[in-house]
BASEPA-994770 format. One record per residue: residue in three letters; x, y, z of N, C-alpha, C, O in turn. Coordinates in steps of 0.02 Angstrom, whole numbers, plus 32768, in hexadecimal, padded with zeros to 4 digits. Example, Ala and Ser with C-alpha at 12.3 -4.5 7.8 and 13.67 -1.06 7.14 Angstrom:
2
ALA82947EE4818682677F1F818682947F5B818682C87F5A81A7
SER82827F90816282AC7FCB816582858002818A829E80398192
***
This chain:
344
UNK62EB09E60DF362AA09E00E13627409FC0DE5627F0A2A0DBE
UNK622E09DA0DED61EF09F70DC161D10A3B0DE461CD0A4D0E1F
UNK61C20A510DB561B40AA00DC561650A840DCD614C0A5B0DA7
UNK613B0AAD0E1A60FE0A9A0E1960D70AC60E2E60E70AE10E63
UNK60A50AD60E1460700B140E1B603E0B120E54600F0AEB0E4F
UNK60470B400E92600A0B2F0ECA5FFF0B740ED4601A0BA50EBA
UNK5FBA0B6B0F195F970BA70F2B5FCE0BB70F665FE40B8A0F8A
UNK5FE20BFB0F6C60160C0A0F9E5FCA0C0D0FEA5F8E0C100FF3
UNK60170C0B101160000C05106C60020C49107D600D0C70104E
UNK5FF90C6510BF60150C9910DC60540CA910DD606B0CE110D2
UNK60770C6910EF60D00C53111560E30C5D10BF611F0C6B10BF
UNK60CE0C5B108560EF0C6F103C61060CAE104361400CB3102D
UNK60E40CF9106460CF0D471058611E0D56104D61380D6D101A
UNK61400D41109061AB0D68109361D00D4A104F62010D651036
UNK61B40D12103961DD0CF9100261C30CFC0FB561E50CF20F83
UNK61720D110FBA61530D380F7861640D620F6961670D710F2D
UNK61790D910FA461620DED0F8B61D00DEF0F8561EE0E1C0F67
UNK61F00DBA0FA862460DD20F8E623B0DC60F4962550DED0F21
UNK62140D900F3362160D800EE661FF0DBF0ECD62220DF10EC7
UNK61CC0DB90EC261A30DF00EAA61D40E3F0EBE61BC0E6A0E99
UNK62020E590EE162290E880EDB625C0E760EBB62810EA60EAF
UNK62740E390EA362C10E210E99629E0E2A0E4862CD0E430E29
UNK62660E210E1762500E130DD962630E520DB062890E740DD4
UNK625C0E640D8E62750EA70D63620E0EC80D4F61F00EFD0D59
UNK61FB0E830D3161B40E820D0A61860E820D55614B0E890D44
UNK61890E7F0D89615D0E850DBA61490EB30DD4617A0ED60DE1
UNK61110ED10DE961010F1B0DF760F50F1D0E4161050EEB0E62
UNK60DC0F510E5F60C30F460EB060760F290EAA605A0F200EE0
UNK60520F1A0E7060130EF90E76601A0EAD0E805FF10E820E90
UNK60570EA90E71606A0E570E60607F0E350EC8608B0DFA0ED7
UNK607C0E6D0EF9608D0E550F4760600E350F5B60310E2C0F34
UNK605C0E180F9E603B0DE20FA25FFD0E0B0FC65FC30DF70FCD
UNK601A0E4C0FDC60000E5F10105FA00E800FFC5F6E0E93101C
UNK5FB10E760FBE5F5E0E870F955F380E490F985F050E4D0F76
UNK5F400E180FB15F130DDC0FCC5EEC0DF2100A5EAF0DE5100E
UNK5F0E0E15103D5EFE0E2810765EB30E6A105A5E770E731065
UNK5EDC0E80103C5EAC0EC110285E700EC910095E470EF6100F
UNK5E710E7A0FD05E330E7E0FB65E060E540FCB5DCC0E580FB5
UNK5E1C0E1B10025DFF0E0410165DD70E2110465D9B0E141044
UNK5DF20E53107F5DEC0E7010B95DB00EB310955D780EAD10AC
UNK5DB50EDB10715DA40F0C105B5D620EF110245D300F14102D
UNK5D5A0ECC0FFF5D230EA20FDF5D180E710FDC5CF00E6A0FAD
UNK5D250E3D0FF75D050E0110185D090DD00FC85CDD0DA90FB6
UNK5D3B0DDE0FAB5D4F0DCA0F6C5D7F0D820F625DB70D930F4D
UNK5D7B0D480F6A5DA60D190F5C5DC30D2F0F3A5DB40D4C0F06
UNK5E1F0D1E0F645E660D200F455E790CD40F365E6B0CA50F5C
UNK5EA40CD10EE75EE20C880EF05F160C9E0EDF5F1D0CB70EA7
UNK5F450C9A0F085F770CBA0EFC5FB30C690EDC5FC70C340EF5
UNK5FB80C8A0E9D5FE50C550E9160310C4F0E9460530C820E9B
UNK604E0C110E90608A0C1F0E8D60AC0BE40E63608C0BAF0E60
UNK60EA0BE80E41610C0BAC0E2B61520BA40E4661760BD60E4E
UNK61660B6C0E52619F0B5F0E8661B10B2B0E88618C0AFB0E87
UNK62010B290E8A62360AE10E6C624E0AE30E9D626E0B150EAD
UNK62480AAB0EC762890A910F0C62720ACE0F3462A60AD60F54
UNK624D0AFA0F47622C0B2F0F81624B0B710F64624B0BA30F88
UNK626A0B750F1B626F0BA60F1662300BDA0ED462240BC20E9C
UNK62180C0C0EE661D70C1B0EB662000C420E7D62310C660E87
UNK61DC0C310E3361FE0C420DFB61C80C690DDD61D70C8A0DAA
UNK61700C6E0DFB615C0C970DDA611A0C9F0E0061090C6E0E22
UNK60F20CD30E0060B80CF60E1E607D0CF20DF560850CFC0DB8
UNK604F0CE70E07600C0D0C0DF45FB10D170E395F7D0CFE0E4C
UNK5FDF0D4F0E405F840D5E0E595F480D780E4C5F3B0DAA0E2B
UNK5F150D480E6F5EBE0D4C0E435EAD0D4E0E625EC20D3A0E99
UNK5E6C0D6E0E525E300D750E765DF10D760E525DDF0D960E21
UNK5DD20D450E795D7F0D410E775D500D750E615D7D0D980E78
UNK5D250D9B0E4D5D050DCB0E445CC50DA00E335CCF0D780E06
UNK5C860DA10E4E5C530D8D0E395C1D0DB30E3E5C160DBC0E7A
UNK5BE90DD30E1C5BB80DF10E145B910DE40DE15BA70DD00DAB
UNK5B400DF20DF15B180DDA0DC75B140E220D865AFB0E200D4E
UNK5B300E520DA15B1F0E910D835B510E9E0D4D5B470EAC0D12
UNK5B8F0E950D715BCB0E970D4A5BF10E710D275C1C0E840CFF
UNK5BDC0E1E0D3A5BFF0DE00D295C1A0DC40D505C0E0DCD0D8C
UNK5C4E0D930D365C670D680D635CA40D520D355CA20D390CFD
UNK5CF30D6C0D725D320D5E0D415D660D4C0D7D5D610D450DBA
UNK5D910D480D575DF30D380D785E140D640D6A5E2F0D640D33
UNK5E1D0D950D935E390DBC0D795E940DDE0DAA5E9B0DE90DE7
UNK5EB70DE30D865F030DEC0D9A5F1A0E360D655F280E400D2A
UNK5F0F0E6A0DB85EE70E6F0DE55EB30E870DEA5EAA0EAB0DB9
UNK5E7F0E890E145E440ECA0E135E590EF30E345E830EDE0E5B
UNK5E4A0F440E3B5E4B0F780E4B5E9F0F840E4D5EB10FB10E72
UNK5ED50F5F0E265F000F770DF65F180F770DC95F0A0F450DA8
UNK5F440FA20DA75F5A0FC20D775F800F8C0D4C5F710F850D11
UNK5FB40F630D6C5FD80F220D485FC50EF10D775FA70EF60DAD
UNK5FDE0EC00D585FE80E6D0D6A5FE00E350D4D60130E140D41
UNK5FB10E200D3E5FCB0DC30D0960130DBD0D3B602B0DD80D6D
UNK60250D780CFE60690D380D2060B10D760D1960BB0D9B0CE9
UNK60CE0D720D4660FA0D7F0D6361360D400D6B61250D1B0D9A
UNK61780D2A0D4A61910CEE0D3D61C30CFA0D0F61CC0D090CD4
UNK61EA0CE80D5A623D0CD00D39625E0CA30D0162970CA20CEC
UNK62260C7F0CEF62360C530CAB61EC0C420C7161B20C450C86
UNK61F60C390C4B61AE0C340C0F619D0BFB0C43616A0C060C64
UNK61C50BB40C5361990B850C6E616B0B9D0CA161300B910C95
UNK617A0BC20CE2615A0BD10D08610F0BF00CF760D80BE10D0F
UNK61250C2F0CBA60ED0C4A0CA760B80C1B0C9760850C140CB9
UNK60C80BF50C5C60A10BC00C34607B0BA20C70603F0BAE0C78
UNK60A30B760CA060720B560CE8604C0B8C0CF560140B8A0CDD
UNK605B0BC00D16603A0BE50D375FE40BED0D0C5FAB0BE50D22
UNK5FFD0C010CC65FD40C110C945FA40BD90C985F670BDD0C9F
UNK5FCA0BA30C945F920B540C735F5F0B600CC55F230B6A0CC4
UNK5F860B5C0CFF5F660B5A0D4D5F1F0B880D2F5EE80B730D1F
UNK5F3B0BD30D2E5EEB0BF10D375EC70BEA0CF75E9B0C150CF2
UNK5ECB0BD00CD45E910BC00CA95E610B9B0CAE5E260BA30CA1
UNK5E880B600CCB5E830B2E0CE15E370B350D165DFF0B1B0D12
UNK5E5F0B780D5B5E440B810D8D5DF70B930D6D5DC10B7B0D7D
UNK5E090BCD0D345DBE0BF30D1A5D920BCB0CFF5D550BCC0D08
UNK5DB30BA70CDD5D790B700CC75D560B510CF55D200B460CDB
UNK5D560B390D305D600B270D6C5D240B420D855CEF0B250D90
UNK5D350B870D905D1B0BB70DAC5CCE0BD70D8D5CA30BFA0DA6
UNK5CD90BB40D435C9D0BC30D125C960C2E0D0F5C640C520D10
UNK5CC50C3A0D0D5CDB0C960D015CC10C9B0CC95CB00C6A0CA8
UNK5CB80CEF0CAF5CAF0CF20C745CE30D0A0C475CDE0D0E0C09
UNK5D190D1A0C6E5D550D220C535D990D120C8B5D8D0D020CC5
UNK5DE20D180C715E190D150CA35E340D4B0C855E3A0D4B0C48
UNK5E490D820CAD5E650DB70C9A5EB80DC90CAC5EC10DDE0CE5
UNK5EF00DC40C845F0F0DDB0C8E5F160E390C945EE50E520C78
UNK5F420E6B0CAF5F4E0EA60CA65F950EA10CA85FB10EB60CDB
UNK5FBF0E840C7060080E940C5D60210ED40C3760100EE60BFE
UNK60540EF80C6A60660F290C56608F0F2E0C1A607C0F4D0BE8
UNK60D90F070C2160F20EFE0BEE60F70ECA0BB261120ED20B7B
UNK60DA0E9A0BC860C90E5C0B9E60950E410B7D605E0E3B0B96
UNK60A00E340B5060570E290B3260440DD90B35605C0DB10B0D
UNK60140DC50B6B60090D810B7C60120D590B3860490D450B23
UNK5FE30D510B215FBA0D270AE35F9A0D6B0ABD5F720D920AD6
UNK5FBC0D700A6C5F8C0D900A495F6A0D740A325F530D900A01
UNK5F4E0D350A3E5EFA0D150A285ED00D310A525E940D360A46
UNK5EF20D4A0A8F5EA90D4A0AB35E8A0D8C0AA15EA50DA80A72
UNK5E580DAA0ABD5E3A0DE50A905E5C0E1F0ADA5E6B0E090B11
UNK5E600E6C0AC65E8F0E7C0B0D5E480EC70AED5E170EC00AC8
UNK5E620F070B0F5E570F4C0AFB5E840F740B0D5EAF0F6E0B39
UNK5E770FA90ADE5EB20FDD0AE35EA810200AFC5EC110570AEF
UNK5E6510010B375E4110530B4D5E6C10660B7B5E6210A00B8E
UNK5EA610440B9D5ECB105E0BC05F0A105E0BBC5F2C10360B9B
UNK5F1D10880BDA5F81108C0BD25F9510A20C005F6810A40C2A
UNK5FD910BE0C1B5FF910C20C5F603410FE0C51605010FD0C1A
UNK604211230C73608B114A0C7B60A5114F0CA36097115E0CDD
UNK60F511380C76611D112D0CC36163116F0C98616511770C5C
UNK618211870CB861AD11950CA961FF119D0CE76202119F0D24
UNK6222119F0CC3626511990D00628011E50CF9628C120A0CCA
UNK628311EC0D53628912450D6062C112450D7062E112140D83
UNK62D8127F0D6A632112980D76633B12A20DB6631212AE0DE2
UNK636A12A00DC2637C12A00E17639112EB0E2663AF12FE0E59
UNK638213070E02639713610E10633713800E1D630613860DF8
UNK633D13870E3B62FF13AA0E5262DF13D60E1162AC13CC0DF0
UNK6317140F0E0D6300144A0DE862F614270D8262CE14380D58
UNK632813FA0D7F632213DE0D4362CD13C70D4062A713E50D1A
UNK62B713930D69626C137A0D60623313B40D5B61FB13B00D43
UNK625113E50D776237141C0D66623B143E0D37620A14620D33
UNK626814470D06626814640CC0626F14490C836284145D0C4D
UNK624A13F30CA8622A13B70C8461FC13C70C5A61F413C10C1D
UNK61CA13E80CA3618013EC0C84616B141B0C5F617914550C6C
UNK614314060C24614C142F0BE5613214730C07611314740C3B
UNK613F149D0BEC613A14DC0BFA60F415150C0D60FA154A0C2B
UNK60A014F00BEB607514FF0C1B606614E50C4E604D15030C7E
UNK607514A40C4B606514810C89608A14910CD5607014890D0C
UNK60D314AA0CC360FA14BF0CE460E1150D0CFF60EF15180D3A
UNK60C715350CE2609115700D086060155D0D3D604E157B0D70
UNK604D151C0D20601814FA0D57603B14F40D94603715180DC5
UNK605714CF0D8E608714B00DC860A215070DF5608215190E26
UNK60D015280DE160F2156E0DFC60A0158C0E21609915940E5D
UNK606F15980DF5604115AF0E08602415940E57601715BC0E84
UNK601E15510E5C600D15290E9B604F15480EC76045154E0F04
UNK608515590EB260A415600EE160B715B00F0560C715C70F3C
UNK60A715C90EBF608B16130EE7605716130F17606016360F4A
UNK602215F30F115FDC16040F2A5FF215DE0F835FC315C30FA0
UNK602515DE0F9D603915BC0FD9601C15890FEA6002158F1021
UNK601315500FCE5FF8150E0FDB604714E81018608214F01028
UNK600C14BF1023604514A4106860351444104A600714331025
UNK606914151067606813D11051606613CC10BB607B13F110E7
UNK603E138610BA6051136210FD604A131610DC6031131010A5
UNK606612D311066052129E110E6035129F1134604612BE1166
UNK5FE9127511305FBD125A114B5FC3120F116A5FC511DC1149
UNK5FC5121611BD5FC811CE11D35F93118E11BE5F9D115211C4
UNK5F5211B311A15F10118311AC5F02118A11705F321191114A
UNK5EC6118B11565EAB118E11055E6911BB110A5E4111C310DB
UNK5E6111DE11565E26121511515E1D125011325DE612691124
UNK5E5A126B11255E4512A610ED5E4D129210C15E1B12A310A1
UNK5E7D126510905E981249104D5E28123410465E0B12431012
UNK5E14122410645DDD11FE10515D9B123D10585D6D12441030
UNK5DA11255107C5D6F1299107C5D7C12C810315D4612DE101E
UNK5DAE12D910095DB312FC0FD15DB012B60F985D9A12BF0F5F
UNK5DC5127B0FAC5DB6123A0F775D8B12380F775D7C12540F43
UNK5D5612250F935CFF121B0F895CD3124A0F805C9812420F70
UNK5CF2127F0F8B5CC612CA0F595CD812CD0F2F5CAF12D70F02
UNK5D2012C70F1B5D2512D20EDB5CFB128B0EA35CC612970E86
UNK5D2012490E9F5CF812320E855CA912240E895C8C11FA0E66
UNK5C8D124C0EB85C4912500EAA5C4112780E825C1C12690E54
UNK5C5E12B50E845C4712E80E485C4F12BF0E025C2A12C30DD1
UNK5C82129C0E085C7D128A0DBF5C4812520DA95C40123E0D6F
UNK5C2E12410DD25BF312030DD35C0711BA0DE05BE4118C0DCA
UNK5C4211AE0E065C4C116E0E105C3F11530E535C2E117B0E7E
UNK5C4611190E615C4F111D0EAF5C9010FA0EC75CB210CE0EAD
UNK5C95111A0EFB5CC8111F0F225CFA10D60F425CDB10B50F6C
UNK5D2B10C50F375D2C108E0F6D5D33108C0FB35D6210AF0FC6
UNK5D0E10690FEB5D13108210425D4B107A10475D7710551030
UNK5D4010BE10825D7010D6109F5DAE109110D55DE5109C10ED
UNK5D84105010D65DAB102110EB5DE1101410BE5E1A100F10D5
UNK5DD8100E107E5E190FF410525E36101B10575E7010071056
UNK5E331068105F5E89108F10635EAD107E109C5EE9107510A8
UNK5E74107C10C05E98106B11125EB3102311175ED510101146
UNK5E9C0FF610D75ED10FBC10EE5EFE0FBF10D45F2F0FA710F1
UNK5F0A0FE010895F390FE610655F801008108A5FB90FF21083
UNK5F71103310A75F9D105A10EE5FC2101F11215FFD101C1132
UNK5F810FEB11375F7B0FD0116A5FB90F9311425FF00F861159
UNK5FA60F82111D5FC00F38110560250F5010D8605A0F3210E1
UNK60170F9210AA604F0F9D107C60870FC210B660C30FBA10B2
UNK60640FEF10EF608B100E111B60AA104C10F4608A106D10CB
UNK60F210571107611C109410E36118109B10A0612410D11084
UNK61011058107B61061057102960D1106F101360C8106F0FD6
UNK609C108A1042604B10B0102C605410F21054606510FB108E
UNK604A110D1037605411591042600E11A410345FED11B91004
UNK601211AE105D5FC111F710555FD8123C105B5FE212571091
UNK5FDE1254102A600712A410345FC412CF10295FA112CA0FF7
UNK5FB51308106E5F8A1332105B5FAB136B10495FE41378105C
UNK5F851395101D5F9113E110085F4E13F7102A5F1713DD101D
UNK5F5B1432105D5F3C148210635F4F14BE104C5F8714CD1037
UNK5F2214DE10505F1F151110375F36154B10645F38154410A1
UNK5F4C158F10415F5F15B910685F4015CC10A25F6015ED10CB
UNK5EED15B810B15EBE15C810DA5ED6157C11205ECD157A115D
UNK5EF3154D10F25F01151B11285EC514D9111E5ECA14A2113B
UNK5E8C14EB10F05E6914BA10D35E78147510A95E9D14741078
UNK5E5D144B10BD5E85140D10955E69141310375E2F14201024
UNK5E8D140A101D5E7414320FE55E8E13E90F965E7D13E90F5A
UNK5EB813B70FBB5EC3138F0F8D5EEF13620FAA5F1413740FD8
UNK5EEE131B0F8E5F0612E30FA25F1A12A20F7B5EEC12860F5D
UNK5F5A12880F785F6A123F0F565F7E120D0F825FA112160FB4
UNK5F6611D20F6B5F7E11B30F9F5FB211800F4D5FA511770F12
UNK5FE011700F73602811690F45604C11100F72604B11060FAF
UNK606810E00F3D607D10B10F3660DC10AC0F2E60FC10BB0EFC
UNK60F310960F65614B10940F5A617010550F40618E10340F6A
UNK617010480F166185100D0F0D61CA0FFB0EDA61C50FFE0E9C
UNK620B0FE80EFE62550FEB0EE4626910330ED9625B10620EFE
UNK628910370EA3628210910E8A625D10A20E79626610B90E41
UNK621910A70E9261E210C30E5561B910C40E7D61AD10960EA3
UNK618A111C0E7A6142111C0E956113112D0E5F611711390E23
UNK60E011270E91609B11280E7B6064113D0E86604011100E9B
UNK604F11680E82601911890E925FE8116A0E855FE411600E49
UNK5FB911520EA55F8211230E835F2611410E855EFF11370E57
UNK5F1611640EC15ED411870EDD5EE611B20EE65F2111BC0EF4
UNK5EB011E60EDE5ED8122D0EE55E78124E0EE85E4612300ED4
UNK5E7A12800EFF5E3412AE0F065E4F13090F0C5E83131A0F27
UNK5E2A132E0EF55E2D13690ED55DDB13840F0F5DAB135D0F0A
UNK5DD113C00F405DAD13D50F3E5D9A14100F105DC114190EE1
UNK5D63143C0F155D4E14560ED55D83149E0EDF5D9114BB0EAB
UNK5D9914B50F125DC114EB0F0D5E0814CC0EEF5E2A14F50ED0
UNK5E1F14940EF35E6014880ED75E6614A20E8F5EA214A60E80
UNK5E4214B30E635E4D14BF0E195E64150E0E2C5EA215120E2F
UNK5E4C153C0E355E5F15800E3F5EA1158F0E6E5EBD15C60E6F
UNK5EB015600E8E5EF5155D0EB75F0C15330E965F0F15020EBC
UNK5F2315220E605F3414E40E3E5F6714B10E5B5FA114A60E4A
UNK5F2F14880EA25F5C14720EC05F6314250EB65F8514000ED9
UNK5F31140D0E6B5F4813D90E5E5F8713C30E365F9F138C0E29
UNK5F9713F80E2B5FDF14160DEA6016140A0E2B604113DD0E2B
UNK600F142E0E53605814300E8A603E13F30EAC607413D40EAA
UNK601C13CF0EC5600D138F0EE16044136A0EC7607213580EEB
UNK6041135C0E7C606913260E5260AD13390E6A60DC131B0E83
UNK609D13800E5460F613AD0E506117138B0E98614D136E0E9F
UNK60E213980ECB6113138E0F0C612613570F1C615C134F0F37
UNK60EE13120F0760FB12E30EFE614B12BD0EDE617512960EF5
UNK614312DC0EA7618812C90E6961BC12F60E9861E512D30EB4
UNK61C013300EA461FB13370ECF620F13180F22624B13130F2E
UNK61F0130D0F4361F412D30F746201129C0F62621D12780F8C
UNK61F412820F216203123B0F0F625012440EFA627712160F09
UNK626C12840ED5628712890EB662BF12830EF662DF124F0EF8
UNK62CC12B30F2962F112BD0F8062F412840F8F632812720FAC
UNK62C312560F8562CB12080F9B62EF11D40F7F62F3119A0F92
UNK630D11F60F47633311B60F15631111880ED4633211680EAB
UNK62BB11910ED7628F11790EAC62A911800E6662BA11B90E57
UNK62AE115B0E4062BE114F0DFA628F11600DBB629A11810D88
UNK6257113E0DCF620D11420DA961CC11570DCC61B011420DFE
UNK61C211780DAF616B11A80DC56138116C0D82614411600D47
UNK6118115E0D9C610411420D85609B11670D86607111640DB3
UNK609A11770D62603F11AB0D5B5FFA117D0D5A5FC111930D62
UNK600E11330D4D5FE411010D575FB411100D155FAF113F0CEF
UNK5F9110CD0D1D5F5310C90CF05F2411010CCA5F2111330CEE
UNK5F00110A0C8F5ED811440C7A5EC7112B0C455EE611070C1F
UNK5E7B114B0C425E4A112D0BF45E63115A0BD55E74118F0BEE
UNK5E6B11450B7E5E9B11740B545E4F11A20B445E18118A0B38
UNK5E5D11DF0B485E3812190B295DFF123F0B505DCE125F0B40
UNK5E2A12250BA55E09122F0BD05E2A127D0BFB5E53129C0BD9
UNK5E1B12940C335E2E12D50C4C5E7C12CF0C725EA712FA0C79
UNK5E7A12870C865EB4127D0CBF5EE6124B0C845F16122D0C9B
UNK5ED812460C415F0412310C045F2D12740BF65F69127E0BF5
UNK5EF7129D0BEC5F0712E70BDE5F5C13060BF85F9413110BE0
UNK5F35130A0C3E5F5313280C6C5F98130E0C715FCC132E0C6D
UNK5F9112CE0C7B5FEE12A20C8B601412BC0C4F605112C90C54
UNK5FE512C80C02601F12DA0BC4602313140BC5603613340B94
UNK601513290BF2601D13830BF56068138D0C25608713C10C1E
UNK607E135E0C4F60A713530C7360EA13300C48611B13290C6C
UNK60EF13230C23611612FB0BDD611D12B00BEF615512980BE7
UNK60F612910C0160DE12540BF860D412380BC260BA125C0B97
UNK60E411F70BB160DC11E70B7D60A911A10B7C60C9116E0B8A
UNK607311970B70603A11730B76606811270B56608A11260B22
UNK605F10F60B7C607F10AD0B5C604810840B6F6025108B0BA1
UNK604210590B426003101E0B2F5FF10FF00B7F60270FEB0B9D
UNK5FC00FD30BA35FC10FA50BBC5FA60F690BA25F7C0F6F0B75
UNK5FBB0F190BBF5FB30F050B8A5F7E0EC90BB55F960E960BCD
UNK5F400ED70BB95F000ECA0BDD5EE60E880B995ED20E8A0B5F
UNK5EF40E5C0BC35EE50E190B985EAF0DF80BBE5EAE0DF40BFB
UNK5E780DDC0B905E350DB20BAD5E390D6A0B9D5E400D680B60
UNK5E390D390BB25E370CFE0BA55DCC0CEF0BB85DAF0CEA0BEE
UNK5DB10CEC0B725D6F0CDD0B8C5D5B0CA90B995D760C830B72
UNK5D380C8B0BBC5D210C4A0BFC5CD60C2D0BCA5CCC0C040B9D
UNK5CB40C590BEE5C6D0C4B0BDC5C4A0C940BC65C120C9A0BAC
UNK5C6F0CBE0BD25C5F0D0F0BA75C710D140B615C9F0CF10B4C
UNK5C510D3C0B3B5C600D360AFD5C630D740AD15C580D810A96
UNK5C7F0DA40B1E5CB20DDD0AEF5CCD0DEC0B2A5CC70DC40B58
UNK5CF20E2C0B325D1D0E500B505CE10E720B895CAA0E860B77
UNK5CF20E730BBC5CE30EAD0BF05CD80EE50BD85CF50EF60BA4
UNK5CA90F120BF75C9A0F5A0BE05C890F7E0C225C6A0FB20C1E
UNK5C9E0F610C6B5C840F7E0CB25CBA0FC00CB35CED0FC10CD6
UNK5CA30FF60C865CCD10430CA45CA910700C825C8510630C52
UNK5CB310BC0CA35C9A10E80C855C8910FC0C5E5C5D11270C5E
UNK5CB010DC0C195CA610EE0BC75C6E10D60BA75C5B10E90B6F
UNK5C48109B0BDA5C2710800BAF5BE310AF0BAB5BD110CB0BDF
UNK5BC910B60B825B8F10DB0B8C5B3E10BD0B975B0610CF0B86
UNK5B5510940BB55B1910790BE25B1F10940C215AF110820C47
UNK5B3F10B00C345B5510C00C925B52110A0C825B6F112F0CA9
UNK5B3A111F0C5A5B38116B0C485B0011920C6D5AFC11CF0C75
UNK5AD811640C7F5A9D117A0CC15A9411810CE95A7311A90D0A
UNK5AC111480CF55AC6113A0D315AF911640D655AF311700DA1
UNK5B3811780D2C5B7211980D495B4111DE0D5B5B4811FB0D91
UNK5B1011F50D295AEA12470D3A5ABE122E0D815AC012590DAC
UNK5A9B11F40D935A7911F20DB35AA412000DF15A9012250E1E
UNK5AE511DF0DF35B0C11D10E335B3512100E435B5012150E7A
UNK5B3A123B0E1A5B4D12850E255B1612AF0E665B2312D40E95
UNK5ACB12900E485AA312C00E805A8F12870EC85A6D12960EF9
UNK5A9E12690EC15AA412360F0D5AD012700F425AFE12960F33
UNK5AB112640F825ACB12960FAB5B1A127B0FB75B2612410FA9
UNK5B4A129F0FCE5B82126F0FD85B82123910075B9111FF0FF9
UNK5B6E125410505B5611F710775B4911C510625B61118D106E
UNK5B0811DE102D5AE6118E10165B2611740FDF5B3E113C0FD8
UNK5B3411AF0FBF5B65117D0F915BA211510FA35BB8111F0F86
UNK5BBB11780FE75BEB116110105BD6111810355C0510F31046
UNK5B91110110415B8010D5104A5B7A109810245B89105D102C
UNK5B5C10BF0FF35B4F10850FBE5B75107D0F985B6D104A0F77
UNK5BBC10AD0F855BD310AA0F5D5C0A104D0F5C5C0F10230F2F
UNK5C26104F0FA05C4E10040FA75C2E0FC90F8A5C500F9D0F6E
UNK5BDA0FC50F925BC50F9B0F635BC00F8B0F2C5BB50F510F1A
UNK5BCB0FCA0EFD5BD70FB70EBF5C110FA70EA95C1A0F720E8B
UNK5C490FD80EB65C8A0FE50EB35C9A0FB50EA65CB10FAE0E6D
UNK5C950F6E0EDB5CCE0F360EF45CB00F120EA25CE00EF60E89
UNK5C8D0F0F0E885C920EF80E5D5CB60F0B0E0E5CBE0EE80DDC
UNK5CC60F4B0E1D5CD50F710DF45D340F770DE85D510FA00DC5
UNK5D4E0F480E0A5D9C0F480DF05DBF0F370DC15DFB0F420DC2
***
């Protein structure tokens, strides 16, 4: 039978996401269930593709729309994560899949189609960057071993959080995870994404999305991640620090408690997610013995005629990030979803 490339249905979701767990190269960005989310949460056209011989699917790719006059206009697989591009059980599938969205972007008149392949390198014609990279590493199933992992100051950090009597809970909802997330990245000058997308991410991933708070010995919520389960392997993905967490160093035992709960659970890989190289939270993961590995962020350009530059580094947003530091937190909490959604 001919292998043929279409836009998946709803009635696809039970027989995408077994694929997409059955793949080795597929991540949890690659489920179906991030159609729901970015559509629902930014009003963002999804196509979720698929390729499939006789009803059985041999390979994935999901996109999304992003259009702004401020930021541009692309295809991108995915926004607001870490991996994704084609996902595919055989080169043919890929290749369709591949020829489909180009096809689509041209189409679409984009200024680029963006893959974010973790381990593969799409096309080295196309032009990619190397401002980002990822750490994953595989933890030990002995508790105390992952613990005399971590190189040896970082490992003070960690003991220290746990002197200072910090406490862990799960959080049913996303109201505190999001009260220490949106202060914190305000301090740093960004804005925030609404508080609706954690709550669908909860709503839509279920048990596989996870919000662990840390308080403090006073019983104050004092720090928060919200964390991704997917096969053997988690993920911590959002996370917020209020300003007392540094002196209780309860972003150090956050991780710690994290990696040992994952560890009680059978988890294989901790995975530290995404980070700009030479940045604070680059820092920090190699302080933990992480070992920084390439992502391999490929641009196919449309009608643009270079690479994307929508992130912090660029120093055009260098004003803007000081301006958005003194915005009260409400207004930024308001306004911030408007910019954001463009910003994945």
């Amino acid at each position: 039978m001919s292998l043929i490339v279409r836009t998946a249905r709803e009635e696809d979701c039970a027989a995408w996401d077994a694929f997409v767990l059955g793949l080795p190269e597929a991540t949890f960005f690659h489920r179906f269930g991030w159609k729901q989310v970015i559509e629902r949460a930014f009003g963002h056209r999804t196509f979720m593709l698929l390729a499939e011989r006789g009803g059985h699917i041999e390979g994935v790719l999901p996109l999304a729309e992003i259009k702004s006059r401020l930021f541009g206009h692309s295809l991108v697989s995915m926004p607001f994560c870490v991996y994704g591009g084609i996902a595919a059980a055989s080169q043919e599938a890929r290749a369709m899949l591949d020829g489909y969205a180009q096809k689509l972007a041209t189409e679409l008149g984009v200024g680029h189609l963006e893959y974010r392949d973790r381990d593969i390198v799409h096309d080295p014609a196309w032009p990619g960057t190397d401002l980002y990279v990822t750490f994953r590493k595989e933890i030990d199933p002995d508790v105390e071993k992952n613990m005399l992992a971590i190189p040896r100051k970082q490992r003070a950090m960690v003991r220290k959080g746990i002197k200072n009597d910090l406490t862990t809970e799960l959080e049913a909802g996303v109201d505190g995870f999001f009260s220490v997330f949106a202060d914190n990245v305000h301090r740093h000058g960004t804005p925030a994404m609404p508080k609706r997308f954690f709550a669908l991410l909860r709503e839509v991933f279920g048990d596989d999305c996870e919000v662990m708070l840390v308080r403090g010995p006073d019983g104050k919520l004092v720090s928060s991640v919200l964390s991704f389960y997917f096969r053997d392997e988690i993920l911590p993905y959002y996370a917020g620090d209020a300003l007392a967490a540094r002196n209780l160093a309860a972003n150090d035992f956050k991780y710690w408690e994290l990696m040992r709960r994952a560890c009680e659970r059978g988890i294989r890989i901790f995975d530290y997610g995404r980070s700009k190289v030479g940045t604070g939270p680059y820092d920090f993961k190699r302080n933990w013995g992480f070992e920084p590995q390439p992502l391999n962020y490929r641009y196919k350009l449309v009608t643009a005629d270079r690479v994307p530059e929508n992130n912090p580094n660029n120093p055009k947003y260098q004003l803007f990030i000081k301006a958005w530091q003194h915005l009260p937190l409400p207004v930024a909490n308001f306004v911030g979803p408007h910019i954001v959604k463009y910003l994945g």
